[in-house]
mmCIF entry with sequence, helices, sheets and N, C-alpha, C, O atoms, coordinates in Angstrom:
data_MODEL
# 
_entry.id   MODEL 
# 
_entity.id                         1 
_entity.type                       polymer 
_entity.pdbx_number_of_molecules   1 
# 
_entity_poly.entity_id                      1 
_entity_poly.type                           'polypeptide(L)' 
_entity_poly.nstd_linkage                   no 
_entity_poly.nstd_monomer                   no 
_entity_poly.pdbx_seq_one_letter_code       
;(UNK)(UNK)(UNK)(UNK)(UNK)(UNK)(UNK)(UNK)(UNK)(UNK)(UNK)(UNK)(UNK)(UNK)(UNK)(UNK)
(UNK)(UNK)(UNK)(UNK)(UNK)(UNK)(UNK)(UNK)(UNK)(UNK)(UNK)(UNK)(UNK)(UNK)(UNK)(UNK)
(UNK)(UNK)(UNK)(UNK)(UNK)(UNK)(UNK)(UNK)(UNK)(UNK)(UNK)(UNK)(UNK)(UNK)(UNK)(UNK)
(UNK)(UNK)(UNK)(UNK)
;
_entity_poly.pdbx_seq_one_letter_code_can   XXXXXXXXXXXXXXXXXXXXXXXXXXXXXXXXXXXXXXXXXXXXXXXXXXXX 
_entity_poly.pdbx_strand_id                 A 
# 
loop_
_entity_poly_seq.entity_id 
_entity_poly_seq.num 
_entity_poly_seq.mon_id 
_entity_poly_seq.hetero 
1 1  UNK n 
1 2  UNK n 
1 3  UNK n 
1 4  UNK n 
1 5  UNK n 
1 6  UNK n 
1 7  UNK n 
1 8  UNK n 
1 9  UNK n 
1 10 UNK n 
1 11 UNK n 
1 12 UNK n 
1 13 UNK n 
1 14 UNK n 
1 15 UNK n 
1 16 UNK n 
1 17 UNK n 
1 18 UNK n 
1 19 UNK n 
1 20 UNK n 
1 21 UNK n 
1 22 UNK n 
1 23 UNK n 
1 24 UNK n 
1 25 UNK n 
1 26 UNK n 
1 27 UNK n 
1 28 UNK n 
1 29 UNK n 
1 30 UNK n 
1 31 UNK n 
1 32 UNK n 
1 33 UNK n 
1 34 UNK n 
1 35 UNK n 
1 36 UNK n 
1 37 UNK n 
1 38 UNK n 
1 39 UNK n 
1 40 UNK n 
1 41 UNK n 
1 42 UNK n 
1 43 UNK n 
1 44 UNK n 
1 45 UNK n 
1 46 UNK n 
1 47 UNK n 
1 48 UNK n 
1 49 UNK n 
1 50 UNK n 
1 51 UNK n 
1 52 UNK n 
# 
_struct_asym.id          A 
_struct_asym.entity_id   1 
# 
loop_
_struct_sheet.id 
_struct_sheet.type 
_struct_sheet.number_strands 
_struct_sheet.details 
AA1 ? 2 ? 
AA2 ? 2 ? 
# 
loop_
_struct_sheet_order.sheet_id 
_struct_sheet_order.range_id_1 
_struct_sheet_order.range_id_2 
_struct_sheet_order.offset 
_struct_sheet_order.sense 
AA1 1 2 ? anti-parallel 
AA2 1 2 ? anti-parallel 
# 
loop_
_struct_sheet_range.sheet_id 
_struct_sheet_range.id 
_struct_sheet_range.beg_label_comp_id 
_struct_sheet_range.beg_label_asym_id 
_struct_sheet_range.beg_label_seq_id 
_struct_sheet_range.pdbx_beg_PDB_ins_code 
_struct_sheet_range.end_label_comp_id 
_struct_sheet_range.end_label_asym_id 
_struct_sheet_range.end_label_seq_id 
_struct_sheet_range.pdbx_end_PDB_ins_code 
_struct_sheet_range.beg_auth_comp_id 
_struct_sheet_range.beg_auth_asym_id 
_struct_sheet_range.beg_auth_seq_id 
_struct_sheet_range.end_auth_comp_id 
_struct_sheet_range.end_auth_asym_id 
_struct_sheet_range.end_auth_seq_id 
AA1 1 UNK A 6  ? UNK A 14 ? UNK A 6  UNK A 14 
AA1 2 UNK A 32 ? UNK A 39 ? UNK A 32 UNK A 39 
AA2 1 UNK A 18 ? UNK A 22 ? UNK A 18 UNK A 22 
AA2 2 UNK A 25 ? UNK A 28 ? UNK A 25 UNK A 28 
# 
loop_
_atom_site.group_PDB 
_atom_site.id 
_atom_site.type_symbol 
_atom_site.label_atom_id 
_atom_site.label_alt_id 
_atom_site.label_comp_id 
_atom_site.label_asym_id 
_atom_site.label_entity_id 
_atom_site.label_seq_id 
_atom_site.pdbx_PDB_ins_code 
_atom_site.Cartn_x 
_atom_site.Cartn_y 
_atom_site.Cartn_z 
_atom_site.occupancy 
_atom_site.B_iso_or_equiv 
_atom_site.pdbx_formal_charge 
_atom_site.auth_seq_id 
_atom_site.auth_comp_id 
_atom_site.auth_asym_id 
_atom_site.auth_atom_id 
_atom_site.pdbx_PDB_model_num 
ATOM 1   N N  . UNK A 1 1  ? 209.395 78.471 41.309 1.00 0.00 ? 1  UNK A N  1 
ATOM 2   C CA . UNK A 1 1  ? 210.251 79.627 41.159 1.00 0.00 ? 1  UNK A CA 1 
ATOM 3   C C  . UNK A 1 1  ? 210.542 79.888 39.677 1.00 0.00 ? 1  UNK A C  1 
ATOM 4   O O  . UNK A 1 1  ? 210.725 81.039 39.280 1.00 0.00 ? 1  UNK A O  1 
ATOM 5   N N  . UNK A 1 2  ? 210.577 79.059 39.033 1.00 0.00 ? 2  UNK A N  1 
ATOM 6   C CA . UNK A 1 2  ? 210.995 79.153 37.403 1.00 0.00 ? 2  UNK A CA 1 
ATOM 7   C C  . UNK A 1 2  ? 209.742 78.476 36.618 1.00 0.00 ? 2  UNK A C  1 
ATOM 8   O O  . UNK A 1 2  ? 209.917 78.315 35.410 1.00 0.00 ? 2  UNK A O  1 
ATOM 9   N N  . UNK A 1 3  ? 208.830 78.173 37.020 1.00 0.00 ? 3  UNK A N  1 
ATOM 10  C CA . UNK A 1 3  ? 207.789 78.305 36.091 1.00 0.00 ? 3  UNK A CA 1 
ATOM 11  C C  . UNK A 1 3  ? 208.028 76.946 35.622 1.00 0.00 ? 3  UNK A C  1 
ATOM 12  O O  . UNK A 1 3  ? 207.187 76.985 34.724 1.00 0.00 ? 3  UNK A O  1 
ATOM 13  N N  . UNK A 1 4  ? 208.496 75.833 35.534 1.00 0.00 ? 4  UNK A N  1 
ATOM 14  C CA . UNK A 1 4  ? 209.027 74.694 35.070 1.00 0.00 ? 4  UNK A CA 1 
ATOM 15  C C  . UNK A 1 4  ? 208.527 73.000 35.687 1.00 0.00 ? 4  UNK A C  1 
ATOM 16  O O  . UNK A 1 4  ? 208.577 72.548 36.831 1.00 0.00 ? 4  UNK A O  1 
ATOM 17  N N  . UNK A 1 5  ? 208.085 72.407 34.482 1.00 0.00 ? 5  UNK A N  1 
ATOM 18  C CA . UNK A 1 5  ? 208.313 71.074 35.163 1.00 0.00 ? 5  UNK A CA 1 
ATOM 19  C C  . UNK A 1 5  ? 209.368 70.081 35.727 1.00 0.00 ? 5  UNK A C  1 
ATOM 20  O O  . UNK A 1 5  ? 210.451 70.189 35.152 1.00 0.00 ? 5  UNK A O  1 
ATOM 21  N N  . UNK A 1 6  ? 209.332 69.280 36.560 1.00 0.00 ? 6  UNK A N  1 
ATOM 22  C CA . UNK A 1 6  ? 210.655 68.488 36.905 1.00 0.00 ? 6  UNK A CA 1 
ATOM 23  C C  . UNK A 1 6  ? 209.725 66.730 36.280 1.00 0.00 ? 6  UNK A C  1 
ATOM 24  O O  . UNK A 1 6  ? 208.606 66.218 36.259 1.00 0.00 ? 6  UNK A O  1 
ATOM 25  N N  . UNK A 1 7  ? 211.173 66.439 35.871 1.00 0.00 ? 7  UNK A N  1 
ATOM 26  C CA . UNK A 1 7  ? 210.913 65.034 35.410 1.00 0.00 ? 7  UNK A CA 1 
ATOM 27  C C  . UNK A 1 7  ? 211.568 64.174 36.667 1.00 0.00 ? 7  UNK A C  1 
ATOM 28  O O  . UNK A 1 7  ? 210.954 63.177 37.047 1.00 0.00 ? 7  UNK A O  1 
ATOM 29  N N  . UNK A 1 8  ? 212.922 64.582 37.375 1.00 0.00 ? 8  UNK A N  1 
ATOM 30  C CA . UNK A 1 8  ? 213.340 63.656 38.003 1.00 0.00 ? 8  UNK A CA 1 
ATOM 31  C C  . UNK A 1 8  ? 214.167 64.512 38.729 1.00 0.00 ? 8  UNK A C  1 
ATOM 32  O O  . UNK A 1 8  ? 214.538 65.605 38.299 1.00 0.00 ? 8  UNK A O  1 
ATOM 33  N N  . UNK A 1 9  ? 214.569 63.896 40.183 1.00 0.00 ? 9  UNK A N  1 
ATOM 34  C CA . UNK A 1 9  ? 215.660 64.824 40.931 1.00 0.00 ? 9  UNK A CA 1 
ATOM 35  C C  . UNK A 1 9  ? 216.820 63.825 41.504 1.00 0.00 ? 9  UNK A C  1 
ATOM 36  O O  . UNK A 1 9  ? 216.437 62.758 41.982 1.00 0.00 ? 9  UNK A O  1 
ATOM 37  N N  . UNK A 1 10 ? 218.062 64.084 41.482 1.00 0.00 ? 10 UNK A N  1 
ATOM 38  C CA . UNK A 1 10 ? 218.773 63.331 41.889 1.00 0.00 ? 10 UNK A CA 1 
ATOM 39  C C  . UNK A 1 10 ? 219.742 63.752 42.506 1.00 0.00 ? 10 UNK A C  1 
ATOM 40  O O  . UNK A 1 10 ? 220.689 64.280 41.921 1.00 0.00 ? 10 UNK A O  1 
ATOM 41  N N  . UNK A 1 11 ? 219.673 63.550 44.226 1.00 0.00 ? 11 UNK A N  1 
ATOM 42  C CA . UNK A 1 11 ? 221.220 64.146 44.887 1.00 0.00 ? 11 UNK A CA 1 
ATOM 43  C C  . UNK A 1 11 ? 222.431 63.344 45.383 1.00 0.00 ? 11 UNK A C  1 
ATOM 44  O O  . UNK A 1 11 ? 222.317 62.255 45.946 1.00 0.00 ? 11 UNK A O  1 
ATOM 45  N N  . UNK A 1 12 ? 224.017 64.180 45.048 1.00 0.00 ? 12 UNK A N  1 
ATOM 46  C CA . UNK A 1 12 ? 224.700 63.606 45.750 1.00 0.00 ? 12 UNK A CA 1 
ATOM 47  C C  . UNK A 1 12 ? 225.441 64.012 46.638 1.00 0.00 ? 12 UNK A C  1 
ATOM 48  O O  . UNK A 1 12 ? 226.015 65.098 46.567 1.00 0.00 ? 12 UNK A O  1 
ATOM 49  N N  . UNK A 1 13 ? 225.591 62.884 48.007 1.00 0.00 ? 13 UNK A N  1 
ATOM 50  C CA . UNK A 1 13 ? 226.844 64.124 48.847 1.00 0.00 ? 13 UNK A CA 1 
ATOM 51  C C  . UNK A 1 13 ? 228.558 64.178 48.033 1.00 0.00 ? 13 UNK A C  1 
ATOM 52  O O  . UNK A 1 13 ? 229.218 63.300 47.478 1.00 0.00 ? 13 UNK A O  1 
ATOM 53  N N  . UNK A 1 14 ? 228.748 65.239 48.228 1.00 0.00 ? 14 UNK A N  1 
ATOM 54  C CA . UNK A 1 14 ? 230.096 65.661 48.191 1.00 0.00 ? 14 UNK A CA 1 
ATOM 55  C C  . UNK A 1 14 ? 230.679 66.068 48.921 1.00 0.00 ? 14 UNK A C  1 
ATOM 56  O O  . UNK A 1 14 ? 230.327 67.071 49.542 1.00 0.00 ? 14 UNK A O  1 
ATOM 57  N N  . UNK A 1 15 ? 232.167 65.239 49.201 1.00 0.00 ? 15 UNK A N  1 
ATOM 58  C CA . UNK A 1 15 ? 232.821 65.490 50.012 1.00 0.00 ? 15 UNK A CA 1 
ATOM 59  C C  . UNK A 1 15 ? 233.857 66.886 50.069 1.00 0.00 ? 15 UNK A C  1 
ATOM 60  O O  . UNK A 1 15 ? 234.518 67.444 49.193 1.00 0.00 ? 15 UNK A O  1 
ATOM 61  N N  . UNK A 1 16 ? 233.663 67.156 51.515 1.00 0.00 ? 16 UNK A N  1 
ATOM 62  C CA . UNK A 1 16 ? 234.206 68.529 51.501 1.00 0.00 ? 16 UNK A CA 1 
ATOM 63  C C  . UNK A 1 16 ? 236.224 68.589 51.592 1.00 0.00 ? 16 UNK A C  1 
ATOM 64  O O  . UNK A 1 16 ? 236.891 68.121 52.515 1.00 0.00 ? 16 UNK A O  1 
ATOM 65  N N  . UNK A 1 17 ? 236.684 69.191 50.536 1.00 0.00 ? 17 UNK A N  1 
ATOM 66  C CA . UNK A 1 17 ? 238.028 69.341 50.178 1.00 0.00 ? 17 UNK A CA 1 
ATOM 67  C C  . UNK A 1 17 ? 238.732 69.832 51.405 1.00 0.00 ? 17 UNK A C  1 
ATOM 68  O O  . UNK A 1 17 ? 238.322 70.864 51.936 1.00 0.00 ? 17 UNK A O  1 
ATOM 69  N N  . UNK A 1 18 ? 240.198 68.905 52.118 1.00 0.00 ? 18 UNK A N  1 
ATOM 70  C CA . UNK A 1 18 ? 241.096 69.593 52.938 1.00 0.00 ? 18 UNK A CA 1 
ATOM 71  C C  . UNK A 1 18 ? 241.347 70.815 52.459 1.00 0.00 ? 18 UNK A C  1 
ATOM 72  O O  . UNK A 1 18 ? 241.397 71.122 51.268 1.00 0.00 ? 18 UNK A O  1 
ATOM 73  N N  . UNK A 1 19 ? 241.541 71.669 53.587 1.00 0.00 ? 19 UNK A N  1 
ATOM 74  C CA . UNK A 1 19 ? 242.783 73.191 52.851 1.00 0.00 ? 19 UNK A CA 1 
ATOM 75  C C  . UNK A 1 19 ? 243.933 72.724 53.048 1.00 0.00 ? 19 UNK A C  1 
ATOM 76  O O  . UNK A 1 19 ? 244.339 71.563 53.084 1.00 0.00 ? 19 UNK A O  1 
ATOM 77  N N  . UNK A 1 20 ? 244.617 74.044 53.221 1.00 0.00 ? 20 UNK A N  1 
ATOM 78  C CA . UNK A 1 20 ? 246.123 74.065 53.797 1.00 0.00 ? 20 UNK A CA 1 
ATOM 79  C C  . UNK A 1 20 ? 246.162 73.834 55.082 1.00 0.00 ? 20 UNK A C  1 
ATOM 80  O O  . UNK A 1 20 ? 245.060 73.896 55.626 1.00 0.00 ? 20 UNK A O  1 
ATOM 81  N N  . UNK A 1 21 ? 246.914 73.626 55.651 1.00 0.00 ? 21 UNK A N  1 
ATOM 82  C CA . UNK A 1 21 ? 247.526 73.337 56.717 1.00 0.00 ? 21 UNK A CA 1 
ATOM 83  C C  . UNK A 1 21 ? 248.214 74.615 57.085 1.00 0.00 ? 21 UNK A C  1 
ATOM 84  O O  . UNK A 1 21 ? 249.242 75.086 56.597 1.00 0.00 ? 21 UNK A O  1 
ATOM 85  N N  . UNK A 1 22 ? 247.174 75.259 58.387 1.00 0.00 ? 22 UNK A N  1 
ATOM 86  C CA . UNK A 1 22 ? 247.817 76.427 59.354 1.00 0.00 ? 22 UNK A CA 1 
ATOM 87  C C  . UNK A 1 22 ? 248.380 76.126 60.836 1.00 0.00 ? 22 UNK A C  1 
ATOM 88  O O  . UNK A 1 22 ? 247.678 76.093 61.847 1.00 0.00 ? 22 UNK A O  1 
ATOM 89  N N  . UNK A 1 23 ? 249.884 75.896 60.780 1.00 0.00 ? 23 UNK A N  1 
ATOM 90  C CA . UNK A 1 23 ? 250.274 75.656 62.297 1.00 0.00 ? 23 UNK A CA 1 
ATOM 91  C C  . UNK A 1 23 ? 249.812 74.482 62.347 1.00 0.00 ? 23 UNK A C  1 
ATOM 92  O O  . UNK A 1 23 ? 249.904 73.825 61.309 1.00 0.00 ? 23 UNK A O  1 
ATOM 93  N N  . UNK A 1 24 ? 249.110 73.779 63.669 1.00 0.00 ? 24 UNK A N  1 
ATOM 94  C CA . UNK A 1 24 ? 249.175 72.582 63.704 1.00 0.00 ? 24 UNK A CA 1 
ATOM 95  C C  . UNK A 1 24 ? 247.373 72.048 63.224 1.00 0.00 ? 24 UNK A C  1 
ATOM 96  O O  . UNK A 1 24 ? 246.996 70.887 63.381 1.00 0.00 ? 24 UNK A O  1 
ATOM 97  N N  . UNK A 1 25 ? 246.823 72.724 62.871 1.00 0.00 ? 25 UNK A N  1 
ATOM 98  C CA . UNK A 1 25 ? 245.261 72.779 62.658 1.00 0.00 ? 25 UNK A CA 1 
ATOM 99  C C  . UNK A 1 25 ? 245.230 72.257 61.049 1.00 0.00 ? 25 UNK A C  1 
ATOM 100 O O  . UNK A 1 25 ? 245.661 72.945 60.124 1.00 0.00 ? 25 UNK A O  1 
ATOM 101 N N  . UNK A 1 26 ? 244.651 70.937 60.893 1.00 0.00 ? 26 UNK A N  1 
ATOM 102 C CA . UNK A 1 26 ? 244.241 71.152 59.370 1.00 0.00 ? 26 UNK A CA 1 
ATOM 103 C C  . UNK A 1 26 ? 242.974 71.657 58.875 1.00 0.00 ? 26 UNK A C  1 
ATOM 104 O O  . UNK A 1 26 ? 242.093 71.687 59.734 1.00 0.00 ? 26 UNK A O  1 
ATOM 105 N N  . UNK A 1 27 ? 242.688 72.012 57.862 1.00 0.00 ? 27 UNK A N  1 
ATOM 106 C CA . UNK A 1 27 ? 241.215 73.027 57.905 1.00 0.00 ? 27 UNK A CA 1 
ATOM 107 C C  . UNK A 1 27 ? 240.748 72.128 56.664 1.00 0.00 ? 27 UNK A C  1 
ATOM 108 O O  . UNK A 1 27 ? 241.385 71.448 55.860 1.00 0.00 ? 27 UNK A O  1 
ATOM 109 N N  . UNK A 1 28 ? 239.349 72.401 56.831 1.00 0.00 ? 28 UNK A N  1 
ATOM 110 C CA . UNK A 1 28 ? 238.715 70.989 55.846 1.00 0.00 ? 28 UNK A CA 1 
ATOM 111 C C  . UNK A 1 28 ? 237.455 72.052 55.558 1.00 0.00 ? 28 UNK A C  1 
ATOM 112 O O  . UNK A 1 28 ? 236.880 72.783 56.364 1.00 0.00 ? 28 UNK A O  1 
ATOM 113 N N  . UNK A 1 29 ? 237.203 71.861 53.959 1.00 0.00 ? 29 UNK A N  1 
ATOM 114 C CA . UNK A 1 29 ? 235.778 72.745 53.758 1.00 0.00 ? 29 UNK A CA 1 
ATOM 115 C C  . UNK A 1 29 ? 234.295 71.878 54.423 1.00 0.00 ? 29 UNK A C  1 
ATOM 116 O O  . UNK A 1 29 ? 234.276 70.766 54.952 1.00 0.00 ? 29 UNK A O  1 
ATOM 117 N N  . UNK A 1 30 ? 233.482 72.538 54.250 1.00 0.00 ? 30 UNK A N  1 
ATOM 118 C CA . UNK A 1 30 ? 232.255 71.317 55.011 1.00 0.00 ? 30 UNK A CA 1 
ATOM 119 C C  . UNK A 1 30 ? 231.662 70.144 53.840 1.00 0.00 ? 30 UNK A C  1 
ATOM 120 O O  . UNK A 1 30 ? 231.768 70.316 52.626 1.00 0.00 ? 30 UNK A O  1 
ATOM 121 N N  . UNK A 1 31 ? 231.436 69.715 54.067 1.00 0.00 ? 31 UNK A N  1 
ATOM 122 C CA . UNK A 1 31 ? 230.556 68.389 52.971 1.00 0.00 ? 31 UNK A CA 1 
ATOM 123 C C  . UNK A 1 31 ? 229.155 69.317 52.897 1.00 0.00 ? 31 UNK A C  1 
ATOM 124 O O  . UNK A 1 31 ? 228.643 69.989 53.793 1.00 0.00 ? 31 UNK A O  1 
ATOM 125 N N  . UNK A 1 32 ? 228.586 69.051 51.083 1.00 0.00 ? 32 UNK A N  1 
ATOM 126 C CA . UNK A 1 32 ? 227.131 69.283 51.259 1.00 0.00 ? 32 UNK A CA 1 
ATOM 127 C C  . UNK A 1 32 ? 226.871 68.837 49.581 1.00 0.00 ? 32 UNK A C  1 
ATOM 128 O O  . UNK A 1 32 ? 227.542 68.322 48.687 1.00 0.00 ? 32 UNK A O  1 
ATOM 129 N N  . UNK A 1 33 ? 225.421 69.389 49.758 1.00 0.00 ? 33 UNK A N  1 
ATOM 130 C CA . UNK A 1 33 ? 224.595 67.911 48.852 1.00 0.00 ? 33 UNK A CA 1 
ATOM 131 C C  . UNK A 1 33 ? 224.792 68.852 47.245 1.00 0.00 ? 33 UNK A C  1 
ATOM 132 O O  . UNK A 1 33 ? 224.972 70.067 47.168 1.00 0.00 ? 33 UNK A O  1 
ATOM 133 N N  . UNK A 1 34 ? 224.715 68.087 46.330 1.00 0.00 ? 34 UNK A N  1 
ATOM 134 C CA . UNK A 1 34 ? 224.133 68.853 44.950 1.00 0.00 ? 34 UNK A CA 1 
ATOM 135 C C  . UNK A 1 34 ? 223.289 67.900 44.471 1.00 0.00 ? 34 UNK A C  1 
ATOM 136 O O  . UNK A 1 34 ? 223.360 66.717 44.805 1.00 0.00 ? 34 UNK A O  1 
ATOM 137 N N  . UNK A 1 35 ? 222.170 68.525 43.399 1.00 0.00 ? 35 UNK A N  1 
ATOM 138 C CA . UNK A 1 35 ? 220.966 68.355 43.026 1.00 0.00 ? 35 UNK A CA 1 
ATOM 139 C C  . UNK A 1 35 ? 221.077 68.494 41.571 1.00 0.00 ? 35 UNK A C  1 
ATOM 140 O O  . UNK A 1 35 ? 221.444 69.480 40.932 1.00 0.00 ? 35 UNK A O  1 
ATOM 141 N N  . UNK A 1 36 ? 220.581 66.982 41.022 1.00 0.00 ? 36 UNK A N  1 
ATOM 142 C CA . UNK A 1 36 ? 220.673 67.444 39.570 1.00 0.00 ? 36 UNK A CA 1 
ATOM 143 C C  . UNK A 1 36 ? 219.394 67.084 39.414 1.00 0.00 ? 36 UNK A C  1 
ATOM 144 O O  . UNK A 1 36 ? 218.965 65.992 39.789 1.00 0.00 ? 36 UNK A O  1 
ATOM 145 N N  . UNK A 1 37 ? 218.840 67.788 38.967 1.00 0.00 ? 37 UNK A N  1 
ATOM 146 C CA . UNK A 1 37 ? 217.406 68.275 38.149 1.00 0.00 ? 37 UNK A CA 1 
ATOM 147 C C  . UNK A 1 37 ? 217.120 68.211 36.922 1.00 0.00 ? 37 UNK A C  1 
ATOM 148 O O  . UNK A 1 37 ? 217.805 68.980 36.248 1.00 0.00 ? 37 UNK A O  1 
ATOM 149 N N  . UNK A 1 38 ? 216.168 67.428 36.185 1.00 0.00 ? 38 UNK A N  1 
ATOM 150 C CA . UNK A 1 38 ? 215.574 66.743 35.103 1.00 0.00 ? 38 UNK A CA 1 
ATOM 151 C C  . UNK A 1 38 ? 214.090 67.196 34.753 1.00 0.00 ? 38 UNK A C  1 
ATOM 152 O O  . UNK A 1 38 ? 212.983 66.865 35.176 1.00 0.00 ? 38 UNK A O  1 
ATOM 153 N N  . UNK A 1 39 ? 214.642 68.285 33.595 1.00 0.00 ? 39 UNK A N  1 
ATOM 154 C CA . UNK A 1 39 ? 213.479 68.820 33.445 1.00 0.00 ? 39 UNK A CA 1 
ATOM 155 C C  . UNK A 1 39 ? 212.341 67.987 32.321 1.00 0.00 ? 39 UNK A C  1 
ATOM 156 O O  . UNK A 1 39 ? 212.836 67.076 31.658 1.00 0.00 ? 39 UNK A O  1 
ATOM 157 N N  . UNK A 1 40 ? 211.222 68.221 32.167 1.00 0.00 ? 40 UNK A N  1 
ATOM 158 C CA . UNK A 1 40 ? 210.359 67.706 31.224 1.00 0.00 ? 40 UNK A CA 1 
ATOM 159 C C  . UNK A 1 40 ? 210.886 68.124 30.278 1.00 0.00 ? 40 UNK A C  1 
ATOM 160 O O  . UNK A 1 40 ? 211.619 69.113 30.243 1.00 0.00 ? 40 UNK A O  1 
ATOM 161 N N  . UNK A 1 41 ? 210.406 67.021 28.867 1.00 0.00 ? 41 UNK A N  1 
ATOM 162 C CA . UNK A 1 41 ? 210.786 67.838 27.595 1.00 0.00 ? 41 UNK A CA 1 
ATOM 163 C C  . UNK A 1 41 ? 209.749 69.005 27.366 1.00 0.00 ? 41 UNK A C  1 
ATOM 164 O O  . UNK A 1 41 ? 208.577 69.128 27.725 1.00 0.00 ? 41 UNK A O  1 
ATOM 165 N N  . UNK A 1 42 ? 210.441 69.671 26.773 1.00 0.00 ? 42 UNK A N  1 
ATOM 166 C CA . UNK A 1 42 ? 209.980 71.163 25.931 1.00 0.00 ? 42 UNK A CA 1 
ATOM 167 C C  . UNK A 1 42 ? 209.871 72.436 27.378 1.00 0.00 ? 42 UNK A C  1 
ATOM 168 O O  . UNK A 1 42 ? 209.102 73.397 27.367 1.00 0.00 ? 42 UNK A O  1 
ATOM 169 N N  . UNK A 1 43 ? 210.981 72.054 28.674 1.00 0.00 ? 43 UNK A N  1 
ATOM 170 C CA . UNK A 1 43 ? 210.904 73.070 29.491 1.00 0.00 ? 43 UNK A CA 1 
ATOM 171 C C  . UNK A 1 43 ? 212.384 73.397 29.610 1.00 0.00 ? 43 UNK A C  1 
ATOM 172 O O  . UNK A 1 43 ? 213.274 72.570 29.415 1.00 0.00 ? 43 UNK A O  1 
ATOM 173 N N  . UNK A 1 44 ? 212.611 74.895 30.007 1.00 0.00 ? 44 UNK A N  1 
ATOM 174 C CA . UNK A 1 44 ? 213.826 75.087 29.662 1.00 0.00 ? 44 UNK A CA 1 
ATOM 175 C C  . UNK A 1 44 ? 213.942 76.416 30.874 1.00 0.00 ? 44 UNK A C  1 
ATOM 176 O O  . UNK A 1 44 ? 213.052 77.265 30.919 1.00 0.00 ? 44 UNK A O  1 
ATOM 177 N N  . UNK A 1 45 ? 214.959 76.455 31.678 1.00 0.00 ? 45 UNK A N  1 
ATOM 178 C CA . UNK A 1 45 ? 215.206 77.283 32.545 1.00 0.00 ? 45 UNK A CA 1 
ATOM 179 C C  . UNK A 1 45 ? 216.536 78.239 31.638 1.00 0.00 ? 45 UNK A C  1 
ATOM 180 O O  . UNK A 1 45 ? 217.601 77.867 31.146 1.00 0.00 ? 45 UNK A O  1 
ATOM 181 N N  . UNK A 1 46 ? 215.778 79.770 31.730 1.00 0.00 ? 46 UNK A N  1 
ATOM 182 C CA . UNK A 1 46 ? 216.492 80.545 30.723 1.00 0.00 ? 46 UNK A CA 1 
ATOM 183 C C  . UNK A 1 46 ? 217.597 81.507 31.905 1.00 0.00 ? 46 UNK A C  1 
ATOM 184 O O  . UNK A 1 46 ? 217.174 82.632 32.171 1.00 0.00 ? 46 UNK A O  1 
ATOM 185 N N  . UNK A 1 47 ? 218.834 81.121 32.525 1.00 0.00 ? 47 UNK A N  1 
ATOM 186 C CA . UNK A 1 47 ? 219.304 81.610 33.332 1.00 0.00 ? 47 UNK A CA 1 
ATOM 187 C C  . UNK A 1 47 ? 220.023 82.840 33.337 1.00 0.00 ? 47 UNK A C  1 
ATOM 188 O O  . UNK A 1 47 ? 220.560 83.405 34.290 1.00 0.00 ? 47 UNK A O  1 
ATOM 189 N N  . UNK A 1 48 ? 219.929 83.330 31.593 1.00 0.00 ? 48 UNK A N  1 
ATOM 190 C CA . UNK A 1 48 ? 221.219 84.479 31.087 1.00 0.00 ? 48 UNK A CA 1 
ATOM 191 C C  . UNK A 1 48 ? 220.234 85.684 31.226 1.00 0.00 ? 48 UNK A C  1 
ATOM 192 O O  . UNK A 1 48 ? 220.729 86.756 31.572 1.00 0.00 ? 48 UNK A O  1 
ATOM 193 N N  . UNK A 1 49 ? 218.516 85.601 30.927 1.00 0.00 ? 49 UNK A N  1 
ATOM 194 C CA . UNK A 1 49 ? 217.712 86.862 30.700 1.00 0.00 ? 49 UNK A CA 1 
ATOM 195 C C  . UNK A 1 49 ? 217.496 86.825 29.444 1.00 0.00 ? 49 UNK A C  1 
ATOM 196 O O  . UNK A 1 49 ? 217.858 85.931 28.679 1.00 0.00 ? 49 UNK A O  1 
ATOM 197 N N  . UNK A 1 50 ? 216.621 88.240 29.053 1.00 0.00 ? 50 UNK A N  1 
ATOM 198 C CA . UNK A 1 50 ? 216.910 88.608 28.387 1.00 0.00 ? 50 UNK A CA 1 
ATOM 199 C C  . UNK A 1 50 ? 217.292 89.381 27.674 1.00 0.00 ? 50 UNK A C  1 
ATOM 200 O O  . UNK A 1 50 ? 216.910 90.499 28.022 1.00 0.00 ? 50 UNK A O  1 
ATOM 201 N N  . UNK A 1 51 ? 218.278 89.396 26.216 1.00 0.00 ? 51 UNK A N  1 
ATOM 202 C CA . UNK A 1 51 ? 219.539 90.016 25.458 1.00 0.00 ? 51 UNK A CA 1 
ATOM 203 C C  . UNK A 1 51 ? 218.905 91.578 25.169 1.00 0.00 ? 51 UNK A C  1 
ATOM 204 O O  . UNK A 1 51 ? 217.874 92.000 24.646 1.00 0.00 ? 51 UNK A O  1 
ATOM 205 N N  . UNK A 1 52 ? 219.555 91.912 25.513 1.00 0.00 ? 52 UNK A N  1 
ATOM 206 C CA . UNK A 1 52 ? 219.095 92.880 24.522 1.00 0.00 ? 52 UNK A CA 1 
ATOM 207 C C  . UNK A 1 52 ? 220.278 93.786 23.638 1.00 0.00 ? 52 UNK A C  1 
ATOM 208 O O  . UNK A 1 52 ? 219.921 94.610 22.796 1.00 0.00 ? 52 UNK A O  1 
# 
């Protein structure tokens, strides 16, 4: 998708944050994964565009 090499990938779960408390229900966001991504040297994902 970005034209890019990966050097390494690494995920972790994160746990999903209680809310507030409605009435007698506590509400909880869901758990899910993030991905940190290790690019080769001299590759660079340009996410802003470009300036003009």
């Amino acid at each position: 998708m970005f034209n890019v090499e990966v050097e390494s990938v690494s995920v972790v779960n994160v746990k999903g944050k209680a809310k507030g408390i409605r009435g007698r229900n506590r509400g909880r966001r869901p758990d899910w994964r993030k991905a940190y991504v290790r690019l080769k040297p001299g590759h660079d994902i340009d996410f802003i565009g470009p300036v003009e």
